[in-house]
KOLLO-698499 format. One line per field, with one value per residue (C-alpha): residue number from 1; residue in one letter; x, y, z negated. Coordinates in nm, 4 decimals, decimal comma. Each point is the difference from the previous one (the first is absolute). Example, Ala and Ser with C-alpha at 12.3 -4.5 7.8 and 13.67 -1.06 7.14 Angstrom:
<nodes>
resi = (1 2) $
resn = (A S) $
x = (1,2300 0,1370) $
y = (-0,4500 0,3440) $
z = (-0,7800 0,0660) $
</nodes>
This chain:
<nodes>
resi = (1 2 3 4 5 6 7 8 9 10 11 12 13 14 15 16 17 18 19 20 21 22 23 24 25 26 27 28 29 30 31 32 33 34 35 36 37 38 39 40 41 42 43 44 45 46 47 48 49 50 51 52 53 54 55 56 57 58 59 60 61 62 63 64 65 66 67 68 69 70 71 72 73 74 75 76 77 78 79 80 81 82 83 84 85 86 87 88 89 90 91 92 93 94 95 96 97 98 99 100 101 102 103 104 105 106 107 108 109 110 111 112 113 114 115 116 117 118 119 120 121 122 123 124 125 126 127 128 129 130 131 132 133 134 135 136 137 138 139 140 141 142 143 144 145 146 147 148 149 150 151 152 153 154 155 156 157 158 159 160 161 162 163 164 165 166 167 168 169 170 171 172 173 174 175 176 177 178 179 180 181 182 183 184 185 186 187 188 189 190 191 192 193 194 195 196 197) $
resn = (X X X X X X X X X X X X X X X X X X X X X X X X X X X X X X X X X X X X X X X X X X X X X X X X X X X X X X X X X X X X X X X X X X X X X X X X X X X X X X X X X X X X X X X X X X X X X X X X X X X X X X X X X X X X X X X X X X X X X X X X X X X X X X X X X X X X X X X X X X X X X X X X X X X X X X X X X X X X X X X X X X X X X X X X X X X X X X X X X X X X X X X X X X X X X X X X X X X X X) $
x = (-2,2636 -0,3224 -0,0660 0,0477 -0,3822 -0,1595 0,2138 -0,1760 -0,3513 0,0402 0,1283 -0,3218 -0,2591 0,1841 -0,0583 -0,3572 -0,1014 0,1943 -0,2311 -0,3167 0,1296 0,0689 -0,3742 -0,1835 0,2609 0,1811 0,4083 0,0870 -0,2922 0,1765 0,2279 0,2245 -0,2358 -0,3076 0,2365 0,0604 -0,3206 -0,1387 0,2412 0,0264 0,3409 0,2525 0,1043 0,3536 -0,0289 -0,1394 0,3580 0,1200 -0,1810 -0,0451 0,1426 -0,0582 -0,3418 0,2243 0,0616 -0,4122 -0,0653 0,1766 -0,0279 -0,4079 0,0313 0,1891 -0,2669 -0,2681 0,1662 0,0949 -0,4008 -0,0842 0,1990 -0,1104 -0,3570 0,0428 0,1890 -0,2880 -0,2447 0,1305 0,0847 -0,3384 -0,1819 -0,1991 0,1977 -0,2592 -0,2273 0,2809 -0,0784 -0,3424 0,1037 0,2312 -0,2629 -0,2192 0,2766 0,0971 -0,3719 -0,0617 -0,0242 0,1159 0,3334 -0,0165 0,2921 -0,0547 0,3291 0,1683 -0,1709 0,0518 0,3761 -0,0389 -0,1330 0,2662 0,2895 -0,1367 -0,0437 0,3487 0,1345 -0,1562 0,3709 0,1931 0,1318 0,1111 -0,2872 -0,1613 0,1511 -0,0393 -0,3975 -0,0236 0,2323 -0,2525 -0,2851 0,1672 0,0461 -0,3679 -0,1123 0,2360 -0,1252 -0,3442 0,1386 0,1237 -0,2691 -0,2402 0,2559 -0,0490 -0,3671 0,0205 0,2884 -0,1115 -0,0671 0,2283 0,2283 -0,1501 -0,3085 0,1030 0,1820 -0,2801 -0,2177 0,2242 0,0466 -0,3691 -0,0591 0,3061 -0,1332 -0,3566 0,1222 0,2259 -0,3191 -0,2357 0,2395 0,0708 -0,3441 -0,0539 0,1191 -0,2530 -0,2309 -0,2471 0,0717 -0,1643 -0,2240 0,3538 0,1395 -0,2348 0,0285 0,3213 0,0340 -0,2463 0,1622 0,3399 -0,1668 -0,1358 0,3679 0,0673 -0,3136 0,1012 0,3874 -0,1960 -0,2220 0,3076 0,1738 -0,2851 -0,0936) $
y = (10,2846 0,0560 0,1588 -0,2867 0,0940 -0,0091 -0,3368 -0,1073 0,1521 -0,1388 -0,3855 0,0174 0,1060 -0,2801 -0,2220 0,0588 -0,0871 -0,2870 -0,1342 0,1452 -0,1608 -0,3538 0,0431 0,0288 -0,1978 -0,2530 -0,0148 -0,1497 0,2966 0,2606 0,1113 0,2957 0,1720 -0,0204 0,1064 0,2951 0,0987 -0,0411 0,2077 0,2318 -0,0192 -0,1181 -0,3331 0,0847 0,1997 -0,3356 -0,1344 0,3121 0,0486 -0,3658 -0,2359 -0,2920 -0,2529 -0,1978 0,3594 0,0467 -0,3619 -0,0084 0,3796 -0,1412 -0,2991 0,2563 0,2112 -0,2444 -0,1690 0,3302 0,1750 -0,3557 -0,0227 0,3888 -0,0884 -0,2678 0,2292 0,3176 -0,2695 -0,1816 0,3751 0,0753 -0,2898 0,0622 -0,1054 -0,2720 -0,2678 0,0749 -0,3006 0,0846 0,3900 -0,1971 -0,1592 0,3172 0,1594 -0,2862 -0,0285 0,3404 0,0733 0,3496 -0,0802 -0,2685 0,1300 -0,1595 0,1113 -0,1892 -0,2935 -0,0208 0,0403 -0,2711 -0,2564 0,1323 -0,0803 -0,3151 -0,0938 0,1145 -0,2397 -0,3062 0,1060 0,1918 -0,2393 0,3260 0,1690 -0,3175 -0,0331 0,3826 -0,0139 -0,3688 0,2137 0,2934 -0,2294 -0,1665 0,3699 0,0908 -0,3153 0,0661 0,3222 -0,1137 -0,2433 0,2708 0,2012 -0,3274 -0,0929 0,3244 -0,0606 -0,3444 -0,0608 -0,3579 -0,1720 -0,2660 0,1432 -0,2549 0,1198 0,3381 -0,0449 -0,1510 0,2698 0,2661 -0,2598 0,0124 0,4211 0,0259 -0,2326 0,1476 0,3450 -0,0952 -0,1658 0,2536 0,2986 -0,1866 -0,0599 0,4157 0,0666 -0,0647 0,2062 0,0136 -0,3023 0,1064 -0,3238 -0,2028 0,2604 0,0410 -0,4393 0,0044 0,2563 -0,2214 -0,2928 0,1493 0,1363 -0,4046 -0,0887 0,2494 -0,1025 -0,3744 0,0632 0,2253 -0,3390 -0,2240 0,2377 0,0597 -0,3638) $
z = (-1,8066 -0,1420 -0,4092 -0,2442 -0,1233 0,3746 0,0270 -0,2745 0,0769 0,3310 -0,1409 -0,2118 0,3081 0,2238 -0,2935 -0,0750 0,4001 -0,0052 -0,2755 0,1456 0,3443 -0,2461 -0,1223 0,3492 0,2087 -0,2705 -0,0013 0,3164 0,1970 -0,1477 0,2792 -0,0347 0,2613 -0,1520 -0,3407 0,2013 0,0821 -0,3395 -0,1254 0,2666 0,0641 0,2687 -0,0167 -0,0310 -0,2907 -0,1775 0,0337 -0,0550 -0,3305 -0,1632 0,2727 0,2028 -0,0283 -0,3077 -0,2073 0,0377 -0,0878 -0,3189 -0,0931 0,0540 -0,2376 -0,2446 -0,0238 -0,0208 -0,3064 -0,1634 0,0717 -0,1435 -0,3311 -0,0600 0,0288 -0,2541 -0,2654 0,0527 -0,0545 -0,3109 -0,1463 0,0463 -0,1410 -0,3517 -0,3289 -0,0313 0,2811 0,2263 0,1782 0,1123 0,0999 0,2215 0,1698 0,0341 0,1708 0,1796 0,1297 0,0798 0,3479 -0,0864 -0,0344 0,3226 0,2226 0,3155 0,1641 -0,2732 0,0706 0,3520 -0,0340 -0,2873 0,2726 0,2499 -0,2016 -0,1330 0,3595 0,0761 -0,2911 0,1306 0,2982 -0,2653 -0,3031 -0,1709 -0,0185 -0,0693 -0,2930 -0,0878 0,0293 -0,2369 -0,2699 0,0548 -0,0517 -0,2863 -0,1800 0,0819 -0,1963 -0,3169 -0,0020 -0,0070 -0,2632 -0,1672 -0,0629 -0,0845 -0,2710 -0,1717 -0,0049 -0,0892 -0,2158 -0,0977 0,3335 0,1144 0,2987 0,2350 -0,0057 -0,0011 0,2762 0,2065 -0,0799 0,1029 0,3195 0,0764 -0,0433 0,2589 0,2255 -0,0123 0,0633 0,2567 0,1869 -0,0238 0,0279 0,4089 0,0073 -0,0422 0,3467 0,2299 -0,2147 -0,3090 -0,1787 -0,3266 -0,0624 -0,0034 -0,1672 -0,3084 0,0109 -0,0256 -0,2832 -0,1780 0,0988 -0,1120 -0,3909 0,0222 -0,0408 -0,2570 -0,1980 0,0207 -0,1178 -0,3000 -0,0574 -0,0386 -0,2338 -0,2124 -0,0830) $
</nodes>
């Protein structure tokens, strides 16, 4: 029976090719072989060291949610005291801090949930937290605005970083991404207008 810390180091390197096998193959393409390879392992120490293709599945969608709601809480820490709202949207726009791994295994799992009513549900929740954090942060920057249109503000910077954040996969995309950013500060400005009449 192997160490409990090489069990674990092991659990974390089978891990980490499953989701590198989810980003170049998608859920279903991610066969324990090809797991194996990536990882550089025997197949049997996949059971052996996380379990069957279900264990993988869901220890995937655990980690995706967790790496997700950890990214959210760095990023709200680090946001200035004031214009939160538009440091969001620098960050959020910056092609620095793309992570196109994540985004494939983003559009794997919301491919898998169109078959999976679970996970499904898991990924609208996980949208619906994005946008009240979004919300969030807006509301601290613009106290008096009326919650609807907060709310489709914070609707329309998700949904423009979600687009051009796929978009960054097949390459340089930094004409939509510089639109979008001042597409996304358009919002901003036009929530500021409202509140300042």
């Amino acid at each position: 029976m192997p160490r409990p810390a090489l069990k674990e180091e092991r659990r974390e390197q089978i891990l980490q090719a499953f989701e590198r096998c989810v980003a170049r193959y998608g859920i279903e393409g991610a066969t324990l072989e090809r797991i194996a390879e990536e990882a550089s392992l025997a197949r049997a120490l996949i059971r052996h060291n996380v379990g069957n293709r279900d264990d993988l599945v869901l220890a995937l969608i655990e980690r995706f949610f967790a790496h997700s709601d950890n990214q959210w809480a760095a990023l709200t820490e680090a946001l200035p005291e004031k214009n939160k709202t538009k440091a969001l949207i620098e960050y959020l726009f910056d092609s620095r801090y793309s992570d196109s791994q994540q985004v494939l295994i983003t559009e794997a799992l919301i491919a898998g949930g169109a078959q999976d009513k679970q996970l499904a549900k898991r990924l609208r929740d996980w949208i619906d937290q994005s946008l009240d954090v979004i919300a969030d942060i807006i509301r601290q920057d613009f106290q008096e605005a009326a919650s609807d249109r907060v709310e489709a503000c914070a609707a329309g910077i998700l949904g423009i970083y979600f687009n051009v954040d796929s978009f960054a996969l097949i390459g340089d995309m930094s004409r939509l991404r510089g639109a979008s950013r001042a597409a996304a500060l358009t919002l901003v400005d036009n929530l500021e207008k409202g509140v300042n009449r």
